[in-house]
Structure formats: structure tokens, C-alpha cells
C-alpha positions as CSV (number, residue, x, y, z in Angstrom):
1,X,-4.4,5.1,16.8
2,X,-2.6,5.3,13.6
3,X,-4.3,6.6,10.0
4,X,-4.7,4.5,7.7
5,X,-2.5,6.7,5.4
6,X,0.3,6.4,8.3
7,X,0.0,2.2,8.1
8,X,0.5,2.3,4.6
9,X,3.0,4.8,4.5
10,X,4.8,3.3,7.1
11,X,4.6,-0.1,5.0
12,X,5.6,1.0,2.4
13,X,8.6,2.6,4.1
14,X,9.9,-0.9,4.3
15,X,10.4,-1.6,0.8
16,X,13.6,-1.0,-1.4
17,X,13.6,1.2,-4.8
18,X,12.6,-1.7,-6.5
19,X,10.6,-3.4,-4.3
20,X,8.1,-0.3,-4.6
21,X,8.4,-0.5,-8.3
22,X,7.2,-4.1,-8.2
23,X,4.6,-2.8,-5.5
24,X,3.1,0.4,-7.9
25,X,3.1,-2.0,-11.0
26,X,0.5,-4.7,-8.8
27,X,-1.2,-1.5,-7.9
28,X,-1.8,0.0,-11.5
29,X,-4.0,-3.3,-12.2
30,X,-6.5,-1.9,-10.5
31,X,-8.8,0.0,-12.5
32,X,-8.8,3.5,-10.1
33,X,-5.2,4.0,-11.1
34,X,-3.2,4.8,-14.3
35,X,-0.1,4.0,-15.3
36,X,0.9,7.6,-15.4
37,X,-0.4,8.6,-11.7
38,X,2.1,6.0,-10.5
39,X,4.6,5.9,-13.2
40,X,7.0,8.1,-10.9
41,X,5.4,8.5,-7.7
42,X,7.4,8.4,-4.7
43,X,5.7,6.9,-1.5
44,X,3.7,9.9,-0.2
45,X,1.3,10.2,-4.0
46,X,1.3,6.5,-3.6
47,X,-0.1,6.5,-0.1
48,X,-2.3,9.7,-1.4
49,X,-3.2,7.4,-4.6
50,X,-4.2,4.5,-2.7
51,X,-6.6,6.0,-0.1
52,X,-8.1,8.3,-3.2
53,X,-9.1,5.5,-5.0
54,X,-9.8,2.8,-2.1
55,X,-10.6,4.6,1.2
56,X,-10.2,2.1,4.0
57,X,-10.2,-1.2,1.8
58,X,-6.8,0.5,1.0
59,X,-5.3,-1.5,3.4
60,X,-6.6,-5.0,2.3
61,X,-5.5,-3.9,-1.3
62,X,-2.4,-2.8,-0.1
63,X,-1.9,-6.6,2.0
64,X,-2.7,-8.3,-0.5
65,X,-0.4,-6.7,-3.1
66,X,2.5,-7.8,-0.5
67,X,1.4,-10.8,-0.3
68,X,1.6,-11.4,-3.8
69,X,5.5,-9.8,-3.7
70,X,6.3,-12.6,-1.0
71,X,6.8,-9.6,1.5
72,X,4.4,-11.7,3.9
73,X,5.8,-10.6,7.3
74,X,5.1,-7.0,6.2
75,X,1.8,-7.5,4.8
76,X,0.9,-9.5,8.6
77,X,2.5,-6.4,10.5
78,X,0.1,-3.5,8.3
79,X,-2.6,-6.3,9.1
80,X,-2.3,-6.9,12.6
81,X,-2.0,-2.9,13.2
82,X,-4.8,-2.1,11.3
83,X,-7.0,-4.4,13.6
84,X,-5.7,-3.0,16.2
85,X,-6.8,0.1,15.5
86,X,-10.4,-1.0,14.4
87,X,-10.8,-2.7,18.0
């Protein structure tokens, strides 16, 4: 069974430069996180950031924020592996 921190990292593996850009300025509307922890965070802090601030509801965060870029079949895959590891 995966960690949660190797769902999201592997997630956010997926995503371009500025894809991950787009992703970290969603994720700074959330009150746990400043602009300056993300500013020029690389996947690893964001990973770190997101499981720091959200524990396991990281990965709902983290769907929806994809959602929200239009990444859809990305945000289903973190989804559907996260379920399977909760079964």
C-alpha cells in the first residue's frame, strides 16, 4: 500500500513546470499555507507542505485542486489509488 505522501508525490510527478505553478497557487488559498512556503518549492516541500497542514484529507485537497486545473484523469487516478489503499 502506497503513503499518502507517495500518491501525491507521484501526482504531482505528472504535471509540467507550470502546471505545478498553477497547482501551488490553488494550494496557497488555503489558509495552512503561505505564499512564501510554496513560492519556490519543488514537489518533495510541496508533498511535505500538504500532508503538514492536511494529514490524510491531503489527498481530497490535492483532487480537488486538479480538478479545478482540468487535470481530471489525474485527479481520478490519485482517487481511485487512494481507495484502494483504504479498502
Amino acid at each position: 500500500m502506497a503513503s499518502v505522501e507517495d500518491l501525491l508525490l507521484s501526482s504531482l510527478e505528472e504535471l509540467g513546470k507550470d502546471d505545478l505553478k498553477k497547482f501551488q497557487w490553488h494550494l496557497k488559498k488555503h489558509e495552512c499555507i503561505s505564499t512564501s512556503e510554496i513560492e519556490n518549492a519543488d514537489r518533495l516541500k510541496t508533498v511535505d507542505k500538504l500532508v503538514a497542514c492536511f494529514g490524510e484529507e491531503a489527498v481530497q485537497i490535492t483532487v480537488g485542486i486538479l480538478r479545478n486545473m482540468k487535470q481530471n484523469h489525474l485527479a481520478e487516478q490519485l482517487e481511485n489509488k487512494h481507495k484502494q489503499g483504504n479498502v
